[in-house]
N, C-alpha and C positions, 0 to 999 in steps of 0.2 A: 504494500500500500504506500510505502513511503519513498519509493523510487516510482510506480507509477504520478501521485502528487510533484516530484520534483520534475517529472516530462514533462507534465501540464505548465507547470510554472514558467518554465524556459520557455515553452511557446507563447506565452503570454506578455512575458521578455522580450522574446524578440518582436512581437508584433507592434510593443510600445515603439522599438528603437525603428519601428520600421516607419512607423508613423512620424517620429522624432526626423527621419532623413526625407520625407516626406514634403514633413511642414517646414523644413529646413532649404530644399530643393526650389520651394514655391517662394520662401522668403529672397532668393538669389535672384529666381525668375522677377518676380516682383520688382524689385531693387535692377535689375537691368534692364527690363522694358520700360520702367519711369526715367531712366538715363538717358536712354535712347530717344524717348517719344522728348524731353524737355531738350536736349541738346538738336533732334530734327527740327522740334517746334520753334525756335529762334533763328532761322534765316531771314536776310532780310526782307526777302518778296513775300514773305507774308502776312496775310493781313491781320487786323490789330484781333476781331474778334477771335481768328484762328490759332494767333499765339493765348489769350486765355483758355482758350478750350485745350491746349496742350498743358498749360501749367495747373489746370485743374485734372487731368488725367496725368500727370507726372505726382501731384500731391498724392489722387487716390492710389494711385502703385505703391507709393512710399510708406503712404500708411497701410494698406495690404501686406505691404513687403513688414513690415512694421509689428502688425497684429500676430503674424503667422510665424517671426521671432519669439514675439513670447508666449504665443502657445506650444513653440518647438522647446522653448523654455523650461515652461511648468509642466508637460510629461517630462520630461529627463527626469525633474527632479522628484515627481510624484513615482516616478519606477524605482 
């Protein structure tokens, strides 16, 4: 009984750290598509409404990218 409980456990283990690499992956994604979209969105041919609509989708990445840091967070540290 006490070796099958410790298989259970490890997979329960690994599914956290999987989740961990996960929400980890998305924070990266995040944080590089808002780089990308605020460094595209500032040429100068473009127009003025078009550059706020870039730095409102550059902010909402960053805070996505943002969210999904400390939720990649608090599982670490809850495992």
């Amino acid at each position: 009984m006490t070796v099958r409980w410790f298989k259970e456990s490890g997979k329960g283990t690994r599914n956290v750290m999987n989740l961990a690499l996960l929400l980890g992956a998305m924070t990266l994604t995040c944080w590089m598509l808002g780089g990308a979209v605020a460094v595209l969105g500032t040429a100068e041919h473009c127009r003025h409404h078009r550059q706020e609509m870039t730095e409102f989708i550059s902010l909402g990445l960053n805070l996505l990218g943002l969210a999904c840091a400390i939720a990649m967070a608090a599982v670490v540290v809850a495992a």
